[in-house]
C-alpha positions in Angstrom: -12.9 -39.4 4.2 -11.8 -38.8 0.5 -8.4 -39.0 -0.8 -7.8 -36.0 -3.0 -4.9 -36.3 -5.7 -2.1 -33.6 -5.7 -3.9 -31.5 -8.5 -7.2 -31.8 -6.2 -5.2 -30.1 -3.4 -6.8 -26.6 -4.3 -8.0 -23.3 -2.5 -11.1 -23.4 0.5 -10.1 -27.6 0.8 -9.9 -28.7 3.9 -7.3 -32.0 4.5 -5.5 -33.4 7.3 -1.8 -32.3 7.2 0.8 -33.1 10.1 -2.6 -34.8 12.0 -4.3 -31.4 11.8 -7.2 -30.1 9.5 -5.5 -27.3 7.6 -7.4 -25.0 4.9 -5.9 -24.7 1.4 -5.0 -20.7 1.3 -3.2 -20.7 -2.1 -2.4 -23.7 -4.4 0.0 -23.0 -7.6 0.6 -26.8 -10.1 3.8 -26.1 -11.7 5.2 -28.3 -14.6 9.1 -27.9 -15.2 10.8 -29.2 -18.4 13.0 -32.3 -16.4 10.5 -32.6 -13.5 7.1 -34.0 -12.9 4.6 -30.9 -11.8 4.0 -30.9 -8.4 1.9 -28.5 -6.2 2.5 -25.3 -4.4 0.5 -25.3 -1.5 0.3 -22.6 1.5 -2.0 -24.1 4.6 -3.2 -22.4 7.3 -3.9 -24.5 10.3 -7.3 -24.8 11.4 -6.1 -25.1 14.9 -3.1 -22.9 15.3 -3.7 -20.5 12.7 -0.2 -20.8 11.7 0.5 -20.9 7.8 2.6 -23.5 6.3 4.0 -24.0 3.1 4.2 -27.6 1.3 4.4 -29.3 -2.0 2.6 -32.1 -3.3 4.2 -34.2 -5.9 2.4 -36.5 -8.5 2.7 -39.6 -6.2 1.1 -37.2 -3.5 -2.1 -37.6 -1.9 -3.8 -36.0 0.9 -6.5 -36.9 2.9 -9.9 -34.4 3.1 -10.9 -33.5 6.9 -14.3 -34.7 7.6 -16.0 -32.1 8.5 -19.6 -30.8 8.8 -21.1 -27.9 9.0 -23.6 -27.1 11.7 -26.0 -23.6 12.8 -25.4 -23.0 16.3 -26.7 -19.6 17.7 -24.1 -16.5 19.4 -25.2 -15.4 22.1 -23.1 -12.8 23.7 -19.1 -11.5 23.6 -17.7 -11.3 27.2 -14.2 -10.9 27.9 -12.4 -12.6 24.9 -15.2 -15.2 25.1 -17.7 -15.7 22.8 -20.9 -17.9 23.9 -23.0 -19.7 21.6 -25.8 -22.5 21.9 -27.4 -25.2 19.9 -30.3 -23.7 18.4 -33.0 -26.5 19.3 -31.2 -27.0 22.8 -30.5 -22.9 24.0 -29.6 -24.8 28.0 -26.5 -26.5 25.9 -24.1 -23.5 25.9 -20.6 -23.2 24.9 -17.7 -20.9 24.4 -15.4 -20.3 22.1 -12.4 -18.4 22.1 -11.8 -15.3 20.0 -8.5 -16.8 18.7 -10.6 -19.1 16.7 -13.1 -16.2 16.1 -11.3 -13.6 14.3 -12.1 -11.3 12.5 -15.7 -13.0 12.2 -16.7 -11.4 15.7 -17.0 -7.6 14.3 -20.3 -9.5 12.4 -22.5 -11.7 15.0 -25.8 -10.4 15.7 -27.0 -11.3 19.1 -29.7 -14.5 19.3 -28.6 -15.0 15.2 -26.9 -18.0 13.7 -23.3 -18.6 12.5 -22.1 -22.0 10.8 -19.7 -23.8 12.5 -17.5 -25.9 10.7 -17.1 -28.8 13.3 -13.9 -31.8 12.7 -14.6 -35.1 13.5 -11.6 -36.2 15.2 -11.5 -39.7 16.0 -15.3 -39.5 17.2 -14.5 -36.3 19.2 -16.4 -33.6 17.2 -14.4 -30.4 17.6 -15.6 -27.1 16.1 -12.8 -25.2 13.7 -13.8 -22.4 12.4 -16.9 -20.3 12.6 -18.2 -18.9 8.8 -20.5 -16.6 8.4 -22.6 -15.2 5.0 -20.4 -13.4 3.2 -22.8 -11.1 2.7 -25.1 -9.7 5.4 -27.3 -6.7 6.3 -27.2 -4.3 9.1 -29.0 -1.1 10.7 -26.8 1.7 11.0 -27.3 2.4 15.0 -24.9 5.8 14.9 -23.7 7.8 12.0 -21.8 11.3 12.0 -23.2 13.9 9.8 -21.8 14.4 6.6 -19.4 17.3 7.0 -19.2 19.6 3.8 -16.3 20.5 2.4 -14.0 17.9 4.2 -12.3 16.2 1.4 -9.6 15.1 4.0 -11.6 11.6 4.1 -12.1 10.6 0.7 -16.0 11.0 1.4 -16.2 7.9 4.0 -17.1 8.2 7.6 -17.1 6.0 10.2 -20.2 4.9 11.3 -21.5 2.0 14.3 -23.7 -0.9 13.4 -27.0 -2.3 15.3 -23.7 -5.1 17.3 -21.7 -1.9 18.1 -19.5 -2.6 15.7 -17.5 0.3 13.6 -17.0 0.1 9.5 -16.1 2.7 7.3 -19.1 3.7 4.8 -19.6 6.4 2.2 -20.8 10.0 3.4 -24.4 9.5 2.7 -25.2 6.8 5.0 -27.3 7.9 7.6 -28.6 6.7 11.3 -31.2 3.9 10.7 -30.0 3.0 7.1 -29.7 -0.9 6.2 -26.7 -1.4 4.5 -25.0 -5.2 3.0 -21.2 -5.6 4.2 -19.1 -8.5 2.6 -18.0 -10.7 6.1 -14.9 -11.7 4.4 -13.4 -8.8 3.4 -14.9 -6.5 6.1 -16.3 -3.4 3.6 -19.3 -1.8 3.1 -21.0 -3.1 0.2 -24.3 -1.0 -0.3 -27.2 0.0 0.8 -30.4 -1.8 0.9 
């Protein structure tokens, strides 16, 4: 584990605050005239979700979570449970809750991988967050025809992806289409 100085305390770190790994949302180092800078830092609990604001002065230090990052396959979504398995071991099977999901969910492809980001806690390996490409490509299972004349949308349509997932998309997208959405932001990028 690395010690990273109060100016290294920066967006997408991960350090141990209040004994759990937190990820750095939003970091702001502001210098005053009569004060030493210190960091504005907002957190958001890797285990709770909760975000939490703290400052890091000069003297400050903070240290990185250990934590690596491993494929492990989805498998299927039942009931608020999602279950996944090692990909070179498909009996070891585990589930994870959608809490710790999120939004990520609305993008596994059955039988594909995901990167789990997995804290080593004391030798207890515990998986923290689930990350996915931030950009990846999907077939267009259903799509509404483009209705003429219906300006009342903006020209988007809502259309349902090969998971049975729903995402708005521009009019012209059409059933068997392959079209690049951005993970992290949940849009329609293009199609492909």
């Amino acid at each position: 584990m690395s010690q990273l100085q109060y100016n290294e305390i920066r967006e997408k770190k991960i350090i141990i605050y209040a004994d759990e790994p937190c990820e750095v949302v939003d970091s702001h180092v502001a210098r005053t005239q009569q004060r030493k800078p210190q960091n504005q830092v907002k957190l958001r609990s890797l285990i709770s979700g909760k975000t939490i604001s703290a400052t890091f002065h000069v003297s400050d230090s903070a240290l990185e979570a250990d934590i690596e990052k491993k494929d492990i396959k989805f498998l299927y979504h039942n009931k608020g449970e999602y279950w996944f398995c090692n990909p070179d071991d498909p009996k070891n099977r585990f589930k994870l809750d959608s809490s710790l999901i999120g939004d990520a969910g609305k993008f596994f492809k059955e039988n594909g991988n995901v990167t789990a980001l997995v804290w080593d806690d004391d030798d207890e390996e515990k998986i923290i967050k689930i990350t996915l490409p931030i950009k990846m490509e999907f077939k267009v299972k259903e799509a509404p025809p483009a209705v003429r004349g219906d300006t009342s949308k903006s020209g988007n349509k809502i259309i349902t992806l090969e998971n049975g997932s729903t995402l708005s998309t521009p009019m012209f997208i059409e059933e068997g289409d392959i079209i690049r959405v951005n993970t992290e932001t949940g849009d329609y990028v293009e199609r492909v």
